[in-house]
C-alpha atoms as an extended CHARMM CRD file, in Angstrom:
* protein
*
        86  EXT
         1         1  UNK       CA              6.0500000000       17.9700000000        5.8760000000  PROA      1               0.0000000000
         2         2  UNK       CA              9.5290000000       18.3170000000        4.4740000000  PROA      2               0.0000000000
         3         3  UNK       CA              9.8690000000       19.6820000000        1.2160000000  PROA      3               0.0000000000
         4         4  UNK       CA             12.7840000000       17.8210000000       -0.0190000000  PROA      4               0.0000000000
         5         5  UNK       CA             10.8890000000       14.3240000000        0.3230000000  PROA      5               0.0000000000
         6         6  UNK       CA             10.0670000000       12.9050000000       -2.5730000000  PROA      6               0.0000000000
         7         7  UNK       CA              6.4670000000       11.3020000000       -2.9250000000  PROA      7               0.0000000000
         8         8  UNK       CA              6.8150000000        6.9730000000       -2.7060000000  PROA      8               0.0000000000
         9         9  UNK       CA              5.2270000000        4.5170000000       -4.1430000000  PROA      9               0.0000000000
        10        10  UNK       CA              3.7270000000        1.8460000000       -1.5590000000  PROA      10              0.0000000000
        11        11  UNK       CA              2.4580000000       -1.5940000000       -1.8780000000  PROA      11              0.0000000000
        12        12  UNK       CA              0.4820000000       -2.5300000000        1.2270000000  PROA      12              0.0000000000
        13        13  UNK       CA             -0.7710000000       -5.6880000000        1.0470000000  PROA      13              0.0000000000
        14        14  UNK       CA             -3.6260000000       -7.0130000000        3.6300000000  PROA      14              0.0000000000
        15        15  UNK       CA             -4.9740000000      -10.2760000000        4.4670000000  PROA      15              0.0000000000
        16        16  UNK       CA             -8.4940000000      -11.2630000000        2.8000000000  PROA      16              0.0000000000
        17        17  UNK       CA            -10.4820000000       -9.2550000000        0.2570000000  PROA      17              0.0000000000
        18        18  UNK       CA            -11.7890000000       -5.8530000000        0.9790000000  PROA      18              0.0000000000
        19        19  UNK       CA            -15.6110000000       -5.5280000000        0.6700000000  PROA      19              0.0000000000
        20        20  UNK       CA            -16.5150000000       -2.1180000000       -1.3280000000  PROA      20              0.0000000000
        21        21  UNK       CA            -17.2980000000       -0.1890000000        2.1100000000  PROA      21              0.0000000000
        22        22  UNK       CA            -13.6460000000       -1.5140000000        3.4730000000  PROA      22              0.0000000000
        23        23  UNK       CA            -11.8760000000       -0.3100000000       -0.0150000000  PROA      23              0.0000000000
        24        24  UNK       CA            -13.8490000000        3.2330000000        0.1450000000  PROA      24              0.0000000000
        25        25  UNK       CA            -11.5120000000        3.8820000000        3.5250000000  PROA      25              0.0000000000
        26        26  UNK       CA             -8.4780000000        3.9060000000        0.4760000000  PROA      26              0.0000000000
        27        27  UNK       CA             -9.4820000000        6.2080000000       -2.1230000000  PROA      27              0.0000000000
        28        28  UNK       CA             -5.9690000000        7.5940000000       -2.3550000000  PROA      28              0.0000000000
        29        29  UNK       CA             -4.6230000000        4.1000000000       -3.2880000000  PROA      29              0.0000000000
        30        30  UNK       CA             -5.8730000000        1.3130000000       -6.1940000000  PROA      30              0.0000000000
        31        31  UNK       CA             -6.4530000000       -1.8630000000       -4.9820000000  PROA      31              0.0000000000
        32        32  UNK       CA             -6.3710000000       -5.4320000000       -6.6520000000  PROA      32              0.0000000000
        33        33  UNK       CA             -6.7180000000       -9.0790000000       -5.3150000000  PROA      33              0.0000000000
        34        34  UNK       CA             -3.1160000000      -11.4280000000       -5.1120000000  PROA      34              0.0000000000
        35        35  UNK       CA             -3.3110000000      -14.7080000000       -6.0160000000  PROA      35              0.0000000000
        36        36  UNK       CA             -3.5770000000      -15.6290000000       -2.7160000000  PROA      36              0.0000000000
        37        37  UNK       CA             -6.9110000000      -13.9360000000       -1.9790000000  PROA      37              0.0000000000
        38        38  UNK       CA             -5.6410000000      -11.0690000000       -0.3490000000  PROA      38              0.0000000000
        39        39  UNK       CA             -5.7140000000       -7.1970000000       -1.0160000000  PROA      39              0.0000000000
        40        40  UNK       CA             -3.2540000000       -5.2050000000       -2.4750000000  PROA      40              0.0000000000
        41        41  UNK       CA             -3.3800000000       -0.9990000000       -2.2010000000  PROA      41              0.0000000000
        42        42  UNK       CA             -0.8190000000        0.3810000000       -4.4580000000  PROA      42              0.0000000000
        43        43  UNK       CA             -0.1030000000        3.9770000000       -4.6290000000  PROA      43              0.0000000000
        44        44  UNK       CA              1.8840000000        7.2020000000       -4.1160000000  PROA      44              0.0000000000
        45        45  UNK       CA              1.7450000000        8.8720000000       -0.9790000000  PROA      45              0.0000000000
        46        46  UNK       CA              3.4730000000       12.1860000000       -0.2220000000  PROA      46              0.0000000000
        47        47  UNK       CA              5.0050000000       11.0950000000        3.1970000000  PROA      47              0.0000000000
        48        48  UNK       CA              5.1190000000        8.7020000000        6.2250000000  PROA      48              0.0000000000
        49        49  UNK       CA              2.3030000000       10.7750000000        7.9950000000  PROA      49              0.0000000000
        50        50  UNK       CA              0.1670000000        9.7570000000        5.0610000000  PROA      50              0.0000000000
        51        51  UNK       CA              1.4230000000        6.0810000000        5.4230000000  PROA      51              0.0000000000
        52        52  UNK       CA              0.5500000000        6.2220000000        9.0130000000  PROA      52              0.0000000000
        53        53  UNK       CA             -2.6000000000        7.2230000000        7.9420000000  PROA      53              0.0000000000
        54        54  UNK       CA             -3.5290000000        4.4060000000        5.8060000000  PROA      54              0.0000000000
        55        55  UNK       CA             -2.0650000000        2.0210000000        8.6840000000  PROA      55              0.0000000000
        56        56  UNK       CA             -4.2360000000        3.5440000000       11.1280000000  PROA      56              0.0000000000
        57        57  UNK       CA             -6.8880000000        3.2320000000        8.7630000000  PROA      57              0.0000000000
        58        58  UNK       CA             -6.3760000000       -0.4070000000        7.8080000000  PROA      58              0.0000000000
        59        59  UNK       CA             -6.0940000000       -0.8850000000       12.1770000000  PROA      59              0.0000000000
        60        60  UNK       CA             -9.5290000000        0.5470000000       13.0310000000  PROA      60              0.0000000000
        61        61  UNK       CA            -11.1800000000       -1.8500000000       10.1340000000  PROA      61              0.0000000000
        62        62  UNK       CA             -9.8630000000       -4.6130000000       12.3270000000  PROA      62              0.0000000000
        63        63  UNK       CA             -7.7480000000       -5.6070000000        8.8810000000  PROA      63              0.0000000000
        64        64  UNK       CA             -4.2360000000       -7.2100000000        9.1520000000  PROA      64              0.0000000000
        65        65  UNK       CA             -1.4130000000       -5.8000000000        7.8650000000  PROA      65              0.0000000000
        66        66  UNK       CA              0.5880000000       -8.5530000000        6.2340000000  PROA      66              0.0000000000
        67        67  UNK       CA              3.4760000000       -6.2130000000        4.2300000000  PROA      67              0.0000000000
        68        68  UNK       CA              4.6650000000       -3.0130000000        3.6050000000  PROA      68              0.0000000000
        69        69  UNK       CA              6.7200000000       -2.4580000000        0.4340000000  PROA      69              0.0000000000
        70        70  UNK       CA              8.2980000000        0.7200000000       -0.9370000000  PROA      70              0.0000000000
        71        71  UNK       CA              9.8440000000        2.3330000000       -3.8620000000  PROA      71              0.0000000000
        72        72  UNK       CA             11.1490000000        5.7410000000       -5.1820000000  PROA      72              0.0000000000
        73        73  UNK       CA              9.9770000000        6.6000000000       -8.1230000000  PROA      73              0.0000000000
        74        74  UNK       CA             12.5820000000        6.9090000000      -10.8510000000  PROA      74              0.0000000000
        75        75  UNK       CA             15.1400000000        4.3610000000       -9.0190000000  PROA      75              0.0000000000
        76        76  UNK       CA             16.3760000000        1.0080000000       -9.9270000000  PROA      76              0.0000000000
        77        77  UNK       CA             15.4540000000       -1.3800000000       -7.3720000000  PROA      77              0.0000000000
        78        78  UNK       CA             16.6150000000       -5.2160000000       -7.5720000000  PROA      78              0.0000000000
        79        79  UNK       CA             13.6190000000       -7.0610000000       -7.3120000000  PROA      79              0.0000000000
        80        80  UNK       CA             13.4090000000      -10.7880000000       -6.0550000000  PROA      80              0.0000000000
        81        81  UNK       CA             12.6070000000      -12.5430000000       -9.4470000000  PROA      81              0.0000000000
        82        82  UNK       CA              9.5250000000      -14.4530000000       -7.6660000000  PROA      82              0.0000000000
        83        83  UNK       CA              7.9370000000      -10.9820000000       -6.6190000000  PROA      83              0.0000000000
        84        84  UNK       CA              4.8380000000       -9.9230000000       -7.7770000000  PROA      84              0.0000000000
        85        85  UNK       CA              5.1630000000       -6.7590000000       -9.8370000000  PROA      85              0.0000000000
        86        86  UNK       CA              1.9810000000       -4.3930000000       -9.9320000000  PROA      86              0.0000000000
């Protein structure tokens, strides 16, 4: 791992809702329900190995993937005025 990375934020959103043996593959992250019916996990992880992980994760429970969001903490980020903020 590098050092000088700085831990992110990620909002992963997959499609449908995650049943409580699904959402107990994510402990690391929190998850909530979209308006939409699908699953949100929302957390910090310390590096893109650790995303990977959660993809992979996500992959083997046969789940779709339907967005990847990030953000550093501590920086301003322009946010589209119709996004969701969690």
């Amino acid at each position: 791992m590098n050092t000088n990375q700085r831990p992110t934020i990620y909002k992963i959103r997959l499609r449908g809702k995650l049943d409580l043996e699904q959402a107990a593959w994510f402990p690391e992250l929190t998850h909530a329900e979209d308006d939409d019916g699908n699953t949100l996990l929302v957390g910090e992880l310390p590096d893109q190995a650790a995303l990977m992980g959660v993809l992979f994760r996500a992959h083997n429970l046969n789940l779709t993937i339907l967005c990847v969001k990030l953000k550093f903490p501590n920086e301003h980020v322009e946010r589209n005025k119709d996004e969701q903020v969690v």
